[in-house]
C-alpha positions as CSV (number, residue, x, y, z in Angstrom):
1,X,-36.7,12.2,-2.4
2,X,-35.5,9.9,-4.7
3,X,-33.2,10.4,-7.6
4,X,-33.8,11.3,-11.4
5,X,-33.3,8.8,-13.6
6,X,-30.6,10.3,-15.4
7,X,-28.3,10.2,-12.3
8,X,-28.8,6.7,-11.0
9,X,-26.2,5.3,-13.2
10,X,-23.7,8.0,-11.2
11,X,-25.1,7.0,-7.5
12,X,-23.9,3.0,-8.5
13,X,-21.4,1.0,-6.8
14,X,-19.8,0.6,-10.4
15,X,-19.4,4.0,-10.9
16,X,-18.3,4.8,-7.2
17,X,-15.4,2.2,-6.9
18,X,-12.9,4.7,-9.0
19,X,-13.5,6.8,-6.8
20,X,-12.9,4.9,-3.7
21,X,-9.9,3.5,-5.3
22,X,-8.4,7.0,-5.7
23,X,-9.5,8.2,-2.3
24,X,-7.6,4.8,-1.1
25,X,-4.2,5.4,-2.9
26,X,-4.2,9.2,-1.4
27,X,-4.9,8.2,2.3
28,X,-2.4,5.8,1.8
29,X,0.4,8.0,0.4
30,X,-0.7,10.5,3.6
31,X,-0.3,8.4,6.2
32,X,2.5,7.3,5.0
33,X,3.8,10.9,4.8
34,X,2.5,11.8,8.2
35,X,4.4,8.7,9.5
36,X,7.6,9.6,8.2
37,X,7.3,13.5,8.3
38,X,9.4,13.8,10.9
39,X,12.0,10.6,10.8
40,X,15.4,10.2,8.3
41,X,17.3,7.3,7.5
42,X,16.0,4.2,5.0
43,X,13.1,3.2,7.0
44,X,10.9,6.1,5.9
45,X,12.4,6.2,2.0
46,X,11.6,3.1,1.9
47,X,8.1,3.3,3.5
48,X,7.5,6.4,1.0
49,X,8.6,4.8,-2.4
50,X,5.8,1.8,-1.1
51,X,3.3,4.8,-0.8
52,X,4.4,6.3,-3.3
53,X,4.3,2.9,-5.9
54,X,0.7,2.4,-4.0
55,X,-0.9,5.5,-5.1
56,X,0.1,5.1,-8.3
57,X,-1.8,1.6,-9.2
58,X,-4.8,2.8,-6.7
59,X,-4.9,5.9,-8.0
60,X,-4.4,5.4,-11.6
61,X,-4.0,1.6,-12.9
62,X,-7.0,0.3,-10.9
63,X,-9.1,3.1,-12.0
64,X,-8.3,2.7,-15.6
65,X,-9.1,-1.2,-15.4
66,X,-12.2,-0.5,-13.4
67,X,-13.0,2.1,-16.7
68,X,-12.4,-0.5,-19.0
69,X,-9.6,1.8,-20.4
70,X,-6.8,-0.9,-20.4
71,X,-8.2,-3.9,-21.2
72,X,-7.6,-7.1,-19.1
73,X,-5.5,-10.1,-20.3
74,X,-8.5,-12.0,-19.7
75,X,-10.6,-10.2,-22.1
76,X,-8.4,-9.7,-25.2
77,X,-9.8,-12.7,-27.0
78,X,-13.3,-10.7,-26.9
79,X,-11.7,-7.6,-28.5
80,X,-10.0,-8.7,-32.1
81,X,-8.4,-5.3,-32.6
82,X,-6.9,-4.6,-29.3
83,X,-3.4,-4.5,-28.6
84,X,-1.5,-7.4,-26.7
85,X,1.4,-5.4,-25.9
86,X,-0.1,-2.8,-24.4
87,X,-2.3,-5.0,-22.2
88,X,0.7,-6.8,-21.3
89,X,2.8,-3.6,-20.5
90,X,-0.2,-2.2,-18.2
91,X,-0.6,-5.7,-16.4
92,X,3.3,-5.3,-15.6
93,X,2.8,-1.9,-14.3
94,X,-0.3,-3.2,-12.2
95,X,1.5,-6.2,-10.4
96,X,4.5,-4.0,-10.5
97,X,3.2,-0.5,-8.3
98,X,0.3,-2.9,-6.3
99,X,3.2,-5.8,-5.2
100,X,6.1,-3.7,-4.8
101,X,4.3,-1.2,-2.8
102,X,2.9,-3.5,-0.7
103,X,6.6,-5.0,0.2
104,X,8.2,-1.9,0.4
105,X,5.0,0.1,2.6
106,X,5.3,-3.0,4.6
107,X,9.0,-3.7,4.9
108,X,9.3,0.3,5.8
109,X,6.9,0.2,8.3
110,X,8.6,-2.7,9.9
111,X,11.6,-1.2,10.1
112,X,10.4,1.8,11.3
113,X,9.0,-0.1,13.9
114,X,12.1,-1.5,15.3
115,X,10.6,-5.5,14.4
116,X,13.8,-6.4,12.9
117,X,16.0,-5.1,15.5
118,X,17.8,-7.7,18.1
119,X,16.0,-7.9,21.7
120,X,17.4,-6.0,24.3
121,X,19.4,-8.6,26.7
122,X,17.6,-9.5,30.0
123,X,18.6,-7.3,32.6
124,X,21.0,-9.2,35.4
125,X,20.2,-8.9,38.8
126,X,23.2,-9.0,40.9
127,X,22.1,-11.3,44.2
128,X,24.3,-10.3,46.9
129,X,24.8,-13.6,49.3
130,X,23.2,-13.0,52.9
131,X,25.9,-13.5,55.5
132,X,25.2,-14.4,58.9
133,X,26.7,-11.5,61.8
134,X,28.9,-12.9,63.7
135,X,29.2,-12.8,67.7
């Protein structure tokens, strides 16, 4: 059965990516919960504020650009009575919560993951010499 007219522009792949986004940032921000639900210490703040900075520009700045709510940098010249500032402060908080959350989700999870601790040193074996019995 196909759909009405009225609700085609709704089933689009424009009109779904908010909503992906959004779905994205939360799966994000509980995994990174369920990862660290049960841990203390810097490795798991630190993995959390990622999440946390994450969630916010997949959850809420994407969405907004995607909604053509804030305006891109790239398309101020097209719009004579937009603001600069604004579009300028919004761009900061974009590559702000989408950068830092990358380092810090990644950093956290690295150190949570022991990569940045030193190697174990090789086990020794102690070789005992073989002596010959004597007669």
């Amino acid at each position: 059965m196909p759909l009405p007219p009225v609700l085609l522009p709704m089933a689009s792949i424009d009109a779904m990516r908010p909503v992906f986004l959004i779905v994205m940032g939360l799966s994000l921000l509980f995994v990174a919960w369920r990862l660290t639900r049960h841990t203390s210490g810097w490795s798991s703040r630190i993995l959390m504020l990622g999440a946390l900075l994450l969630a916010l520009g997949y959850s809420v700045t994407l969405p907004l650009y995607q909604a053509r709510v804030v305006l891109p940098i790239d398309l101020l010249r097209f719009y004579p009575n937009a603001d600069a500032g604004i579009a300028m402060g919004w761009h900061l908080v974009k590559l702000f919560s989408m950068n830092g959350g990358w380092l810090l989700f990644g950093l956290g999870l690295a150190i949570h993951a022991r990569v940045f601790e030193p190697a174990p040193a090789p086990r020794v074996v102690a070789v005992t010499p073989q002596t010959e019995p004597s007669l």
